[in-house]
N, CA, C and O atoms as CSV, one atom per row, in Angstrom:
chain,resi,resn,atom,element,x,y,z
A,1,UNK,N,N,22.852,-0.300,14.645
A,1,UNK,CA,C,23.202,-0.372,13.261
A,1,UNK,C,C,23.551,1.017,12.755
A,1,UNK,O,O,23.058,1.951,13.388
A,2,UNK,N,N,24.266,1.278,11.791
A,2,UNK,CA,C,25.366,2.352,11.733
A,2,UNK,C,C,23.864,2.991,10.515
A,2,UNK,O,O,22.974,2.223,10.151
A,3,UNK,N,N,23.911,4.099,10.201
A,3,UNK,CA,C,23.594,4.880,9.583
A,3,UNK,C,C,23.390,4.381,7.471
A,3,UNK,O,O,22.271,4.106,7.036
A,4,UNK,N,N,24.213,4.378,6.858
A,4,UNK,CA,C,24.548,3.493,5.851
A,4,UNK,C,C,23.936,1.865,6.161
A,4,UNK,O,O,22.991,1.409,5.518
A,5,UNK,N,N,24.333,1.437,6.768
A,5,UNK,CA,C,23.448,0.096,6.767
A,5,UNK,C,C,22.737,-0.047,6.695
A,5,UNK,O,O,22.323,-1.003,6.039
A,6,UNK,N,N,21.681,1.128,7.566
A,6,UNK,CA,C,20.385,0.436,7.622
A,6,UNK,C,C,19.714,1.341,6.473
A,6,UNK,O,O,18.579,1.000,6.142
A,7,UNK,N,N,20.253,2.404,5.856
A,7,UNK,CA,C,19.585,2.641,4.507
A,7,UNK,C,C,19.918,1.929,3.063
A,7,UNK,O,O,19.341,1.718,1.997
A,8,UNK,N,N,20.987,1.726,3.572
A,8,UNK,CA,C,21.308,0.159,2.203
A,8,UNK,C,C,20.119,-0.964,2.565
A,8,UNK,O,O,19.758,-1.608,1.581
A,9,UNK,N,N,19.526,-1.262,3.694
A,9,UNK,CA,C,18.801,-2.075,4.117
A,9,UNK,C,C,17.628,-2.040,3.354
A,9,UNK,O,O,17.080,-2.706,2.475
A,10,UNK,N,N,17.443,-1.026,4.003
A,10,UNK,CA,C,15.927,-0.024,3.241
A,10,UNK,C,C,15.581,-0.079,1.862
A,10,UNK,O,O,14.473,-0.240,1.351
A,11,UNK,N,N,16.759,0.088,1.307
A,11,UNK,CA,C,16.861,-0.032,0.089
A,11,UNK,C,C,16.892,-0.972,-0.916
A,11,UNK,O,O,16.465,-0.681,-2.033
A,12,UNK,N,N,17.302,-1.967,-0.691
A,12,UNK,CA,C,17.147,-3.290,-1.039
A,12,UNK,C,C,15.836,-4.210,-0.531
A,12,UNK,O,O,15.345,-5.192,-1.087
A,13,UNK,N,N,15.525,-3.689,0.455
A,13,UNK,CA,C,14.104,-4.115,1.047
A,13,UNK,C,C,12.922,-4.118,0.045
A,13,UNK,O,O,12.154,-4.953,-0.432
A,14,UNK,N,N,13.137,-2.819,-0.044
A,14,UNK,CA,C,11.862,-2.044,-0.752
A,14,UNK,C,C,11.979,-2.215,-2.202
A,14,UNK,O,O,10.951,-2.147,-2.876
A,15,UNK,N,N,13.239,-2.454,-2.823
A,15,UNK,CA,C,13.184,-2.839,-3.949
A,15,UNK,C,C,12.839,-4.209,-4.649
A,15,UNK,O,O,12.419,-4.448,-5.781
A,16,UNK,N,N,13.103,-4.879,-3.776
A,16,UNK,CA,C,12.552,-6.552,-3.586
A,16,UNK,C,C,10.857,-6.576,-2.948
A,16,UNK,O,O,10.157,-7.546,-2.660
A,17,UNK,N,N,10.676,-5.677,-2.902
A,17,UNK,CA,C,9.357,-5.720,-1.770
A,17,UNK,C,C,8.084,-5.425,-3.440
A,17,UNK,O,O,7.143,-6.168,-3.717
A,18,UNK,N,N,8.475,-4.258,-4.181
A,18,UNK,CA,C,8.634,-3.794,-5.459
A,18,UNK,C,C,8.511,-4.861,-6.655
A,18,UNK,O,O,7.583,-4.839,-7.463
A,19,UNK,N,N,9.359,-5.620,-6.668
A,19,UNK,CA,C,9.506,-6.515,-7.412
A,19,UNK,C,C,8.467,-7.937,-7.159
A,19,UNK,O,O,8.211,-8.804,-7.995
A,20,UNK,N,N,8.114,-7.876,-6.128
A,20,UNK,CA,C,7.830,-9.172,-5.807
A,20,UNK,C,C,6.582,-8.768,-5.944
A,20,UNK,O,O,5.953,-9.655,-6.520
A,21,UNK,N,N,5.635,-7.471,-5.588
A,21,UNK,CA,C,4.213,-7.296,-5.740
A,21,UNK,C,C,4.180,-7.393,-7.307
A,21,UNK,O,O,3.011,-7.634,-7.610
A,22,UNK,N,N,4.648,-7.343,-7.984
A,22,UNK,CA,C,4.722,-7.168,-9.319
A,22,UNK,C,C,3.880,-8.938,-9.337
A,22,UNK,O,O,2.659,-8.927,-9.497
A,23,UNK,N,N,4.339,-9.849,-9.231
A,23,UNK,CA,C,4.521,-11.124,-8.860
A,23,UNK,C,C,3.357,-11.895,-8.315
A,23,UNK,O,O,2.683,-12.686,-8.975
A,24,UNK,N,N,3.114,-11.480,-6.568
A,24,UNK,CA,C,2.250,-11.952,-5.728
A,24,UNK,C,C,1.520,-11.256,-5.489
A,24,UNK,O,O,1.406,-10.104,-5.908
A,25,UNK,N,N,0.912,-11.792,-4.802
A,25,UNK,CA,C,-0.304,-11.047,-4.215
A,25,UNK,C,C,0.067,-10.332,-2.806
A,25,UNK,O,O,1.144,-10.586,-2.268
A,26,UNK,N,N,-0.581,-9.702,-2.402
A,26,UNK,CA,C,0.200,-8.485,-0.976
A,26,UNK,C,C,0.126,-10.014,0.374
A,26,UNK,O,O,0.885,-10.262,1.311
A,27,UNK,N,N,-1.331,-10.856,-0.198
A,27,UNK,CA,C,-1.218,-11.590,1.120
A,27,UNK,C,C,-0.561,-12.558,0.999
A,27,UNK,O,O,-1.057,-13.536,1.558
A,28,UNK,N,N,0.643,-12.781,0.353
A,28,UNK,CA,C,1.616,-14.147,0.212
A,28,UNK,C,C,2.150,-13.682,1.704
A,28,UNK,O,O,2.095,-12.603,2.294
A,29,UNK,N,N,2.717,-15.032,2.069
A,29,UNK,CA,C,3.428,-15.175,3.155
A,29,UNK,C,C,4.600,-14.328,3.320
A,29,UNK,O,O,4.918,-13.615,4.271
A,30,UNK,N,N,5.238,-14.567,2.098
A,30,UNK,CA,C,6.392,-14.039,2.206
A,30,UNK,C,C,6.907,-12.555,1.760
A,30,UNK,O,O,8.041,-12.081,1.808
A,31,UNK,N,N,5.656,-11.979,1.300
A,31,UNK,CA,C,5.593,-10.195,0.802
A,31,UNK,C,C,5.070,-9.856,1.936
A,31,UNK,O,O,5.063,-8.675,2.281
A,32,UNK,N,N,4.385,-11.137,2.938
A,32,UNK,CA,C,3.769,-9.807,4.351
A,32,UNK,C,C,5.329,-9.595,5.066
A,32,UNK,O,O,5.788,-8.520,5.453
A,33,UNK,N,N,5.961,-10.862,5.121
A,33,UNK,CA,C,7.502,-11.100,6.081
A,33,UNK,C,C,8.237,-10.029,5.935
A,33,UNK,O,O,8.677,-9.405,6.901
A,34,UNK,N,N,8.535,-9.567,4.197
A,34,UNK,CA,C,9.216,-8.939,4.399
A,34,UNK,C,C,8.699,-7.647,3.764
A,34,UNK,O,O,9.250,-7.014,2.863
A,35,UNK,N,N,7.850,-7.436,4.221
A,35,UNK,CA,C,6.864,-5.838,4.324
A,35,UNK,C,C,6.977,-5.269,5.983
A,35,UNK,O,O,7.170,-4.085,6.259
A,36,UNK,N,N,6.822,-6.319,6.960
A,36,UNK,CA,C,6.984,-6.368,8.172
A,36,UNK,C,C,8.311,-6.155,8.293
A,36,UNK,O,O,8.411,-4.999,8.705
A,37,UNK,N,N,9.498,-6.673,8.152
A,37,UNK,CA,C,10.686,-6.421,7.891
A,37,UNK,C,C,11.072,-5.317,7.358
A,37,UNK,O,O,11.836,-4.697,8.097
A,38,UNK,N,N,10.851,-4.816,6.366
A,38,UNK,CA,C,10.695,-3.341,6.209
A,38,UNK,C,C,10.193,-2.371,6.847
A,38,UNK,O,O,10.981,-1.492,7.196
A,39,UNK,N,N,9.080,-2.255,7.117
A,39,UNK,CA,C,8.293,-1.964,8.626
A,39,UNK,C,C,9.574,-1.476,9.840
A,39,UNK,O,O,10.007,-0.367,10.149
A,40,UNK,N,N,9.850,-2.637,10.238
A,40,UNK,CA,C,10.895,-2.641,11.301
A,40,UNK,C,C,12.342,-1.706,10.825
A,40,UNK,O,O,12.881,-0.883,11.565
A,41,UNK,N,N,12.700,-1.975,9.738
A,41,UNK,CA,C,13.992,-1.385,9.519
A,41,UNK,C,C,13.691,0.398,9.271
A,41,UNK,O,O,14.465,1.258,9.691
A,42,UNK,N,N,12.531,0.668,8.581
A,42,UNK,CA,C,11.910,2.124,8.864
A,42,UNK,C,C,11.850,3.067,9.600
A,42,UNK,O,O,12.074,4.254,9.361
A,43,UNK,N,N,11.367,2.285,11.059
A,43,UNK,CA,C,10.810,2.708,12.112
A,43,UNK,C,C,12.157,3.198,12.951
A,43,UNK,O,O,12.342,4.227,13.602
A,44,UNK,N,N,13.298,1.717,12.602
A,44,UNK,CA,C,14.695,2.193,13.688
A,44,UNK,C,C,15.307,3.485,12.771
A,44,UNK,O,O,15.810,4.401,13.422
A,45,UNK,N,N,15.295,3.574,11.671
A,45,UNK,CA,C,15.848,4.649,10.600
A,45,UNK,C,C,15.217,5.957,11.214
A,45,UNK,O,O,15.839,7.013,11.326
A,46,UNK,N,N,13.550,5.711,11.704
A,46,UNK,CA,C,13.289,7.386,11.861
A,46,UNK,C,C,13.340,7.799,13.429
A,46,UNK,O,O,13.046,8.919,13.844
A,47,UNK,N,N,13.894,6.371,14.477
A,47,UNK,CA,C,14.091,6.816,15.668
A,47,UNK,C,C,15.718,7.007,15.501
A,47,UNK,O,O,16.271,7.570,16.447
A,48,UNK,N,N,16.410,6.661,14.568
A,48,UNK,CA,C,18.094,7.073,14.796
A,48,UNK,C,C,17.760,8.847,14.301
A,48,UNK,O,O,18.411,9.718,14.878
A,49,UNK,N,N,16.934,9.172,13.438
A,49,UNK,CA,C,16.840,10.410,12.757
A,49,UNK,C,C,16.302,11.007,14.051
A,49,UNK,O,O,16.978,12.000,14.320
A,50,UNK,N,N,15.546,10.836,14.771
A,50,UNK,CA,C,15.033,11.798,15.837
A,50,UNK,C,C,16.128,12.012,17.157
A,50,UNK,O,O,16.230,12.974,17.918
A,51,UNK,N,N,16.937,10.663,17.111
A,51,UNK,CA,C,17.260,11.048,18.203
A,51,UNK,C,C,18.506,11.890,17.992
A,51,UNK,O,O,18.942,12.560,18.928
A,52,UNK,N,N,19.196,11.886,16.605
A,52,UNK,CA,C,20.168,13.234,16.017
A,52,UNK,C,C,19.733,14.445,16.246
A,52,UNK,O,O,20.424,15.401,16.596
A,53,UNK,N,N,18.244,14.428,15.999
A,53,UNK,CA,C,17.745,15.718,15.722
A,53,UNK,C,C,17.340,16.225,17.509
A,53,UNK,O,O,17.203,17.351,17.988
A,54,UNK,N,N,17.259,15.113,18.026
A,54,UNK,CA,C,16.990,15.867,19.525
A,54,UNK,C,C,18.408,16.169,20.068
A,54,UNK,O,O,18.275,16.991,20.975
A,55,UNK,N,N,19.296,15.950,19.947
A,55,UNK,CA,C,20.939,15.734,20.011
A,55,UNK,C,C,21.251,17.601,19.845
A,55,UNK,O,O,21.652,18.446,20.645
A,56,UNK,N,N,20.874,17.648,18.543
A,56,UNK,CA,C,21.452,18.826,17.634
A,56,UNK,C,C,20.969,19.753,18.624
A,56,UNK,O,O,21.644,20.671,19.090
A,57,UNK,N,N,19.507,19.419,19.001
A,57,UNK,CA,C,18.375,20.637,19.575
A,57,UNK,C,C,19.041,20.674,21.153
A,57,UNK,O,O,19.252,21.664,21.853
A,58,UNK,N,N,19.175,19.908,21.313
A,58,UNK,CA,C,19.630,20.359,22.918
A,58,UNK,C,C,20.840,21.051,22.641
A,58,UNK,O,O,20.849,22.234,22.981
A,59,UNK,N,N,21.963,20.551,22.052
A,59,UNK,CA,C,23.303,21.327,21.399
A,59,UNK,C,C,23.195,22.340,21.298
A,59,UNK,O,O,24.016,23.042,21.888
A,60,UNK,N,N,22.485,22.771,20.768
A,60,UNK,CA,C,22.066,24.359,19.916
A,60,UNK,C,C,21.523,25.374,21.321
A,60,UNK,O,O,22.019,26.487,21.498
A,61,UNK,N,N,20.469,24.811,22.238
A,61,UNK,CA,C,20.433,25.120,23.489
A,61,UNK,C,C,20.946,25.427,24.483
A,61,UNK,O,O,20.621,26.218,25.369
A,62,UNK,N,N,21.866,24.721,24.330
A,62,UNK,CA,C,23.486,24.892,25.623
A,62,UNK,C,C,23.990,25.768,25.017
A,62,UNK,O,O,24.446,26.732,25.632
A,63,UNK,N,N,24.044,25.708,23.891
A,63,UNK,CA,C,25.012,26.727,23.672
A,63,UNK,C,C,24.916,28.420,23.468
A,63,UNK,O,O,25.783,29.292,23.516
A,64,UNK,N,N,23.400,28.467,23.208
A,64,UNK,CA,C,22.524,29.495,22.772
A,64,UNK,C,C,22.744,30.146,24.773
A,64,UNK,O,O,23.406,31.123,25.124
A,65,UNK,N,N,22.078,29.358,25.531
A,65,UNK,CA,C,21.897,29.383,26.995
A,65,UNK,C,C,23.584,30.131,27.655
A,65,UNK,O,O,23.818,30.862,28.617
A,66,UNK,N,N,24.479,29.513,26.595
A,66,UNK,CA,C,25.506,29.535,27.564
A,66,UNK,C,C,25.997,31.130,27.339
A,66,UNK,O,O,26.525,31.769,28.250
A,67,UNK,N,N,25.773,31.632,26.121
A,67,UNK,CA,C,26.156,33.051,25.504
A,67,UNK,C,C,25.973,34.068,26.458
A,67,UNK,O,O,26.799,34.770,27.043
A,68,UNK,N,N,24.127,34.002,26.538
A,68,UNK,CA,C,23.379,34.447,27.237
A,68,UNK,C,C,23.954,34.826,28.586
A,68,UNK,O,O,24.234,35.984,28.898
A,69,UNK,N,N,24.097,33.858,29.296
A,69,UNK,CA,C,24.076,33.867,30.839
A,69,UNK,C,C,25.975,34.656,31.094
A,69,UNK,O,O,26.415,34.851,32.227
């Protein structure tokens, strides 16, 4: 999932997630579903962020390495 998607995701998640505790109670069925669902869309958001950031870091390495030598 592309970058923008899944923080439009996020975003609408959590704002419905927001709205609905207002509402229910945390243990309704359907505020755990999509708390869990949120959960999930989080987790891929901060492994796409790490794996940029390990991307950049090796980048920066080669290239630092390559001056050098």
């Amino acid at each position: 999932m592309g970058y923008y998607i899944l923080n439009r995701k996020i975003i609408i998640k959590r704002a419905l997630l927001n709205f609905l505790l207002k509402f229910f109670l945390p243990t309704n069925r359907m505020v755990l579903n999509l708390s869990q669902s949120l959960d999930k869309s989080v987790s891929l958001r901060q492994n796409q962020l790490y794996k940029t950031y390990k991307n950049k870091l090796s980048l920066k390495k080669r290239t630092y390495l390559k001056y050098i030598a």
